[in-house]
Backbone as numpy.savetxt, mean C-alpha at the origin, in Angstrom:
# Nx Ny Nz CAx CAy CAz Cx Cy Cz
-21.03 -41.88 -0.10 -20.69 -41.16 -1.30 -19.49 -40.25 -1.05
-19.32 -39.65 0.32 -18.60 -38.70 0.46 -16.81 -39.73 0.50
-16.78 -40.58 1.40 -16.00 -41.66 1.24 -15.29 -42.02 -0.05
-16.26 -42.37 -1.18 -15.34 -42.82 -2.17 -15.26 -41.66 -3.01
-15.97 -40.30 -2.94 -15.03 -39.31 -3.25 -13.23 -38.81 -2.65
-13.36 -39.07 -1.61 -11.99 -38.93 -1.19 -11.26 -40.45 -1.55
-11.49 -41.10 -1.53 -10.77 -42.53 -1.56 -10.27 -41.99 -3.72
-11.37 -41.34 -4.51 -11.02 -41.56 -6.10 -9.59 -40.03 -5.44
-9.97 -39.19 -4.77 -8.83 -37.97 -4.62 -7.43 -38.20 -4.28
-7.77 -39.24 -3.11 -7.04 -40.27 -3.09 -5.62 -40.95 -4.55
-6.51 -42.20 -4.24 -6.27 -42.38 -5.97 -5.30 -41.99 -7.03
-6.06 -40.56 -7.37 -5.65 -39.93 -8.25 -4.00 -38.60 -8.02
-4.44 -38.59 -6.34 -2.88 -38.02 -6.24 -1.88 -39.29 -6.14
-2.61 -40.06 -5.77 -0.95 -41.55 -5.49 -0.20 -41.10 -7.17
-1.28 -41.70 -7.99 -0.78 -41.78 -9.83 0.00 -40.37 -10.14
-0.29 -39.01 -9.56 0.28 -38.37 -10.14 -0.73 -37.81 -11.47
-2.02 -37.77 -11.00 -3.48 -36.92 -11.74 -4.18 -36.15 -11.15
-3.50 -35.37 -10.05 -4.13 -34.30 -9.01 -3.98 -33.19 -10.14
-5.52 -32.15 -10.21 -5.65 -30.95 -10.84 -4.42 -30.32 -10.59
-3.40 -29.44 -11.66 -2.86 -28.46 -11.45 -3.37 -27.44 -11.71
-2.86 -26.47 -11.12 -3.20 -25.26 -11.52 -3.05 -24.09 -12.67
-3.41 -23.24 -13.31 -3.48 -23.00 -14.44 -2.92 -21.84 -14.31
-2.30 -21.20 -15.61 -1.28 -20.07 -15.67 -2.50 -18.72 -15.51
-3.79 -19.14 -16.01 -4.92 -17.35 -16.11 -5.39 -17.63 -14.54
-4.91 -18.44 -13.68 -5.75 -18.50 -12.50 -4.79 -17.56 -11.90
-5.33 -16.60 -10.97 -4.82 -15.76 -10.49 -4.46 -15.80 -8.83
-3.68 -15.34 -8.44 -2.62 -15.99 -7.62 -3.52 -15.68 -6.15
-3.36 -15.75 -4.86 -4.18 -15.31 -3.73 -3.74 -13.53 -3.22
-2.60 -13.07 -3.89 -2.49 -11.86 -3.64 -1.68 -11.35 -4.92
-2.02 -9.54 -5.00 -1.16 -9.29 -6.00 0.47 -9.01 -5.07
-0.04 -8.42 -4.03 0.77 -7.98 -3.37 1.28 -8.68 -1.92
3.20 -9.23 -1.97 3.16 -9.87 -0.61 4.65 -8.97 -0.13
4.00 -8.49 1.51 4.30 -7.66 2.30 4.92 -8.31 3.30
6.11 -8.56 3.54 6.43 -8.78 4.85 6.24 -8.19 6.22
5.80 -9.22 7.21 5.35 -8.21 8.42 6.39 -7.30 8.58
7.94 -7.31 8.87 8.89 -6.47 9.05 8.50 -5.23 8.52
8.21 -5.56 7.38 8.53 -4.13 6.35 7.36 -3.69 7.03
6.05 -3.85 6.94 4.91 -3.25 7.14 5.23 -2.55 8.69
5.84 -3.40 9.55 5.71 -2.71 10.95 6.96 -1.18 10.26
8.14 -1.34 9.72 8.43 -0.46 9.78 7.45 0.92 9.24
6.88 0.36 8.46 6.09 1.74 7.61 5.21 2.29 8.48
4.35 1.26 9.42 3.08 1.70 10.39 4.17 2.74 11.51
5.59 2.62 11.63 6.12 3.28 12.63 6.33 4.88 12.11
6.37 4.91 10.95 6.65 6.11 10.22 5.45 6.77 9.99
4.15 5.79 9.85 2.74 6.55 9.88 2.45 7.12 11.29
2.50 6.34 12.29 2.70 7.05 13.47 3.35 8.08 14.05
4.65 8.14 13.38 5.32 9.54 13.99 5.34 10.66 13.26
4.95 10.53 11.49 3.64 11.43 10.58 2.35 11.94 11.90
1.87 11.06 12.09 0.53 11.20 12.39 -0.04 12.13 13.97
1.63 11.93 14.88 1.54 12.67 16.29 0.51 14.10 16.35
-0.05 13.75 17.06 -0.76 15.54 17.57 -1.61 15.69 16.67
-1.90 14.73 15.88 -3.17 15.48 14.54 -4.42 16.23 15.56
-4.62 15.37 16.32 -6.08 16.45 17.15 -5.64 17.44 18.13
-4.24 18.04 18.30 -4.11 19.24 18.49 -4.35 20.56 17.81
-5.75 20.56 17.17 -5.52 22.01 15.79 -7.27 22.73 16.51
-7.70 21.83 17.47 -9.18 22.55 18.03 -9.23 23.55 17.70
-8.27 24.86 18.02 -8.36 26.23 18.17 -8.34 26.86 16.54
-8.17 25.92 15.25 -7.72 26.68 14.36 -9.01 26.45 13.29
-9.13 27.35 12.88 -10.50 27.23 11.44 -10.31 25.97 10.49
-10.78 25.77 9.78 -11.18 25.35 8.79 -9.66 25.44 7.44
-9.46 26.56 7.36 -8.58 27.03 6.33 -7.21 26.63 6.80
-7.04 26.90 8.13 -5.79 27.26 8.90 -5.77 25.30 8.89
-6.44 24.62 9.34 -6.35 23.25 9.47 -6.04 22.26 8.09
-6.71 22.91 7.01 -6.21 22.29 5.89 -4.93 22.84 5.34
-4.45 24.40 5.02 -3.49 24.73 4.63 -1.90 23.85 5.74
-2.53 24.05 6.71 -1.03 22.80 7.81 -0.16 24.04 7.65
-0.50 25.66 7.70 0.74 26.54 7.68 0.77 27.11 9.11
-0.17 27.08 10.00 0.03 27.37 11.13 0.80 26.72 12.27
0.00 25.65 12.49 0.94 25.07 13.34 0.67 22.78 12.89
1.68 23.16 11.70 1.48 21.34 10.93 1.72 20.41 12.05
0.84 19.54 12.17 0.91 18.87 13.00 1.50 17.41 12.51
0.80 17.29 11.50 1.14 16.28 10.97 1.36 16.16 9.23
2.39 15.09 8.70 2.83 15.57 7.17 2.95 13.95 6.64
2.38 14.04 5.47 2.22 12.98 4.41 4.32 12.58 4.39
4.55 11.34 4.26 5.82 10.56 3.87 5.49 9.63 2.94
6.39 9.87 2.16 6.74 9.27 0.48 8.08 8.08 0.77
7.74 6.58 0.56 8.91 5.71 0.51 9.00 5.11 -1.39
9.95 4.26 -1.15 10.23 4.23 -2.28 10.26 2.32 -2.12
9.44 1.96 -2.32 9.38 0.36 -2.40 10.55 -0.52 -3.29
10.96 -1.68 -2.66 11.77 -2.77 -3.00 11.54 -3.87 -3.50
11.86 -4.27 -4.41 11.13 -6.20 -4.51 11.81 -6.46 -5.79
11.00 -7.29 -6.26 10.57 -7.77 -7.47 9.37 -8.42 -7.83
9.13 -8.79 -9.06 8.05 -9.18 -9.33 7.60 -10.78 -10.09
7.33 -11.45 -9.39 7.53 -13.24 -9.32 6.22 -13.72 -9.55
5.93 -14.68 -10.17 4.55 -15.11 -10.70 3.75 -14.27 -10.89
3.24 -13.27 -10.92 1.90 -12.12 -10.98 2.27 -11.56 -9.54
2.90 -11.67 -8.72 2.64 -11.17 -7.63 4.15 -10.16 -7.44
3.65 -9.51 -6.66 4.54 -7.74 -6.32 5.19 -8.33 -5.15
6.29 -8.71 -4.69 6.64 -9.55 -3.58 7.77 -8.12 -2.96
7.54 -7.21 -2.05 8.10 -6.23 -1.47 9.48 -6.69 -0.17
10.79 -6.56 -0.57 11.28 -6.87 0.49 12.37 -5.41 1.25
12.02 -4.30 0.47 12.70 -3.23 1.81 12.04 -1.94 1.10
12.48 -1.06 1.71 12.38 0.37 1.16 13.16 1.58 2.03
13.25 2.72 1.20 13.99 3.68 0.91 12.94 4.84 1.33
13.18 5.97 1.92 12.60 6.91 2.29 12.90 7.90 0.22
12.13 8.63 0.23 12.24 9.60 -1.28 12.97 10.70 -0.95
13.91 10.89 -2.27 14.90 11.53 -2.04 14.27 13.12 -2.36
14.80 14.20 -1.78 14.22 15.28 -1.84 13.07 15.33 -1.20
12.10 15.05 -0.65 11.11 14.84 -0.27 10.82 16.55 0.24
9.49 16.70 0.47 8.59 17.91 0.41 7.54 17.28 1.27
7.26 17.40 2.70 6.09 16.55 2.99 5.25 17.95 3.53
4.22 17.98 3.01 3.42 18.97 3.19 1.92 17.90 4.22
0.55 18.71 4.73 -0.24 18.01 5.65 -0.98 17.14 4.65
-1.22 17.84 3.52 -1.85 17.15 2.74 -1.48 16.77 1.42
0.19 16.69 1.23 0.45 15.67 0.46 1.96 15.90 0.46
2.05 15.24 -0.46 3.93 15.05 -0.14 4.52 14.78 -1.82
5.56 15.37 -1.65 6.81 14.91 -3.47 7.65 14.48 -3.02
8.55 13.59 -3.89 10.09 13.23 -4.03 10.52 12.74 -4.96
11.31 12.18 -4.89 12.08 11.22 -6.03 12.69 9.64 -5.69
12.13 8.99 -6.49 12.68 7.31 -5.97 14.22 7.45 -7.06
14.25 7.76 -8.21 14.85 8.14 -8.71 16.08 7.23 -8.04
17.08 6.78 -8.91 18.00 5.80 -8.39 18.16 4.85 -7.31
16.67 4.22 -6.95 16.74 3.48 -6.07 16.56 2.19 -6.63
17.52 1.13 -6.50 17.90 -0.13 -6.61 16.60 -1.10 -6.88
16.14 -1.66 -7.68 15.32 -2.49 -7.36 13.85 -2.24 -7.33
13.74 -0.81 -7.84 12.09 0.29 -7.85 11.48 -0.38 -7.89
10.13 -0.85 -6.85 8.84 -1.03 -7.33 7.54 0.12 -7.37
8.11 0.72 -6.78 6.91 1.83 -6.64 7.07 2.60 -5.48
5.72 3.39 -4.71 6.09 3.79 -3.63 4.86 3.05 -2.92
4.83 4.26 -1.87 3.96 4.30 -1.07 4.20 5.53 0.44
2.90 6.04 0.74 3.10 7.05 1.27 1.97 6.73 2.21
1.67 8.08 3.49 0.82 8.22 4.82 -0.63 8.73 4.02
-1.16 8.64 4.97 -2.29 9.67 5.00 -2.53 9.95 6.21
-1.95 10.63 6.96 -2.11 11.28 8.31 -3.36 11.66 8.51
-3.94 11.44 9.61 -5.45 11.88 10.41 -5.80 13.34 9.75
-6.85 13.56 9.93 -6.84 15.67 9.66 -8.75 15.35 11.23
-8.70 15.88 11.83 -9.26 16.51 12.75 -10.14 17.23 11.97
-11.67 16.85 12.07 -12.94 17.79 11.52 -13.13 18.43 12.72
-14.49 19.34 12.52 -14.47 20.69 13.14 -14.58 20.16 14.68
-14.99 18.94 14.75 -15.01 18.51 16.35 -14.43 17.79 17.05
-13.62 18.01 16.11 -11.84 17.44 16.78 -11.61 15.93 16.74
-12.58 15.21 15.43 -12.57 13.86 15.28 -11.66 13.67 14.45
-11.18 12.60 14.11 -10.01 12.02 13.51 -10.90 11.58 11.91
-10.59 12.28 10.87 -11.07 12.09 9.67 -9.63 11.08 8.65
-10.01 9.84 8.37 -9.19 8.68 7.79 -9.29 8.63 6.17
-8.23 9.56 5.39 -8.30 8.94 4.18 -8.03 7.72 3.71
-8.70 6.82 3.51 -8.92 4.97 3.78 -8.41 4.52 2.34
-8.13 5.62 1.50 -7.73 4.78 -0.18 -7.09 5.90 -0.90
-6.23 5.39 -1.54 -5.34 5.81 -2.67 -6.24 7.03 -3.62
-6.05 8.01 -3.65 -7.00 9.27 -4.42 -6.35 8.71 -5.85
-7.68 9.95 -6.55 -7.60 9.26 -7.98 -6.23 9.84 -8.88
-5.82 11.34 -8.28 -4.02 11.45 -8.11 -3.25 10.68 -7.84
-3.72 9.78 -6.90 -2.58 8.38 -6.57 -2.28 7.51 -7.79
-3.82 7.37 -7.86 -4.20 6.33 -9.64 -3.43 6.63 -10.04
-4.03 7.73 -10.79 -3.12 8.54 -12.23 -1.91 8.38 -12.25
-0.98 8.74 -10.62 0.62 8.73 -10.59 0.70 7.42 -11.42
0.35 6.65 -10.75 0.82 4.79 -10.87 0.51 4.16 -12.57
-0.67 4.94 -13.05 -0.85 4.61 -14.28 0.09 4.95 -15.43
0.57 6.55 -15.28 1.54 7.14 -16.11 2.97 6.67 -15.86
3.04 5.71 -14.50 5.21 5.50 -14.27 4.99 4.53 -14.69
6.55 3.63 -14.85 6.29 2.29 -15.04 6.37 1.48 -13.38
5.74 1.99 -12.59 5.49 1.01 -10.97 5.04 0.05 -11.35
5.13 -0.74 -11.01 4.63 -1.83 -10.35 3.61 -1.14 -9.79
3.37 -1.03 -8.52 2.54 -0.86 -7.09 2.73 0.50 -6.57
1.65 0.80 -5.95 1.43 2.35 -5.16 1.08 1.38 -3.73
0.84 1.91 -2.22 0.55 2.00 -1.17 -0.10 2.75 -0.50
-0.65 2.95 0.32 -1.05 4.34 1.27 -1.23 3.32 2.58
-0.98 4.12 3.33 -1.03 3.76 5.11 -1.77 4.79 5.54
-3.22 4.73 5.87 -4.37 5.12 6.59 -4.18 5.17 7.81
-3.95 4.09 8.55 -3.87 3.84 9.92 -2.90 2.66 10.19
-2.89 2.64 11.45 -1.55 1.24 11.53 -2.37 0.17 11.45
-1.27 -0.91 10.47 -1.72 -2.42 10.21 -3.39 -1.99 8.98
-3.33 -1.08 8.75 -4.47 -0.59 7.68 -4.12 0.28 6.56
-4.00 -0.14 5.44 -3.60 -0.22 3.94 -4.23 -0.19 2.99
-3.92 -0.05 1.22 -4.98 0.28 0.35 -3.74 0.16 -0.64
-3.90 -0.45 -1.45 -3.14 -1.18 -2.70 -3.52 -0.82 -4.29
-2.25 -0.58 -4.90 -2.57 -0.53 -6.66 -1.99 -0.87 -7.24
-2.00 -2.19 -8.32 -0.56 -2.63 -8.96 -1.11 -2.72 -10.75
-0.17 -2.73 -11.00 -0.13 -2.49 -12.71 -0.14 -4.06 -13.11
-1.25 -4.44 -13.73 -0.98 -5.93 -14.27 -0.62 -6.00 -15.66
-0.09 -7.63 -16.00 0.76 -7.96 -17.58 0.41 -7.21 -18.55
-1.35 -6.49 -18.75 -1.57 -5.79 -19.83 -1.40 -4.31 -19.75
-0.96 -3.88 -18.73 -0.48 -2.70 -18.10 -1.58 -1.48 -17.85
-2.95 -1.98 -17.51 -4.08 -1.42 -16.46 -3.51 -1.77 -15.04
-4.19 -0.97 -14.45 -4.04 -0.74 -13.01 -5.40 -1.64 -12.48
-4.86 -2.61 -11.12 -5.75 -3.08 -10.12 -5.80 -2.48 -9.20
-7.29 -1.87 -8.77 -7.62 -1.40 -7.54 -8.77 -1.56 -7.21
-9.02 -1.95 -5.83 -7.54 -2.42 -5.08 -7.10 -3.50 -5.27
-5.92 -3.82 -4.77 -5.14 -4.98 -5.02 -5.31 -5.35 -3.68
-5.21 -7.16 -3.53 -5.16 -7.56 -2.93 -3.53 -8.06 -1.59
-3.68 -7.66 -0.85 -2.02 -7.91 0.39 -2.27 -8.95 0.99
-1.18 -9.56 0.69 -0.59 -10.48 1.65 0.50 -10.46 2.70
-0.12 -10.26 4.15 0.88 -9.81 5.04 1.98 -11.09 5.39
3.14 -11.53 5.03 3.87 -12.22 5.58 5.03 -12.39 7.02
């Protein structure tokens, strides 16, 4: 049985009657990332991220405010691409102009950058009281909101290296989250 199922699959691609695929079927990613680009961004989360568990000695207050001694500071890029079948296809980016990177969050402006898709920014480690490495793992609901009110395409966040969290605006102009990456 299994036989002359492949033999009719067969068949039916020689003639030129193989299933196509359909325009509401939705693609395997919203979002495709070239490895390049991604290694550059994981290099910029890393040198954000230096010394985060140097703050042992400092309270609670002193560790979240980042006014004593910041160890580490949120970075704002400004994403490249375009946007091809349903999918967010990213090929460079731009650091944000003006930028403000504070420990626990960051401003700028993409503002005249060629080709805008959106951004994407760090989330640097923060050290709990026992000097463990605490991972904001997803886009806050401030992230949302940004992405819902611009016309982006796509938001980003970089948690950790080679570890990511995705939001893209689809045809009816709601937000997917998360969105699915495709690392190329």
């Amino acid at each position: 049985m299994l036989l002359a199922g492949a033999v009719l699959c067969l068949a039916m691609a020689a003639v030129g009657f193989a299933p196509r695929a359909t325009a509401s079927r939705r693609a395997d990613a919203d979002v495709a990332l070239p490895r390049t680009i991604r290694d550059s961004m994981n290099a910029v989360f890393l040198a954000s991220n230096e010394h985060w568990n140097e703050l042992g000695d400092l309270n609670t207050l002193e560790r979240m405010l980042g006014t004593v001694r910041p160890t580490q500071r949120e970075y704002l890029g400004c994403l490249q691409g375009t946007v091809r079948d349903g999918v967010v296809r990213i090929d460079g980016w731009m650091p944000a102009h003006d930028m403000k990177r504070l420990q626990l969050a960051v401003t700028g402006s993409c503002e005249g950058v060629p080709r805008l898709l959106g951004t994407w920014h760090t989330h640097p480690y923060h050290a709990d009281l026992e000097n463990l490495p605490i991972k904001e793992r997803s886009l806050s609901p401030q992230d949302l909101e940004t992405l819902r009110t611009s016309d982006y395409a796509v938001m980003l966040v970089i948690w950790d290296v080679d570890s990511l969290d995705a939001a893209v605006r689809v045809p009816d102009g709601t937000t997917r989250h998360p969105a699915a990456v495709r690392i190329e």
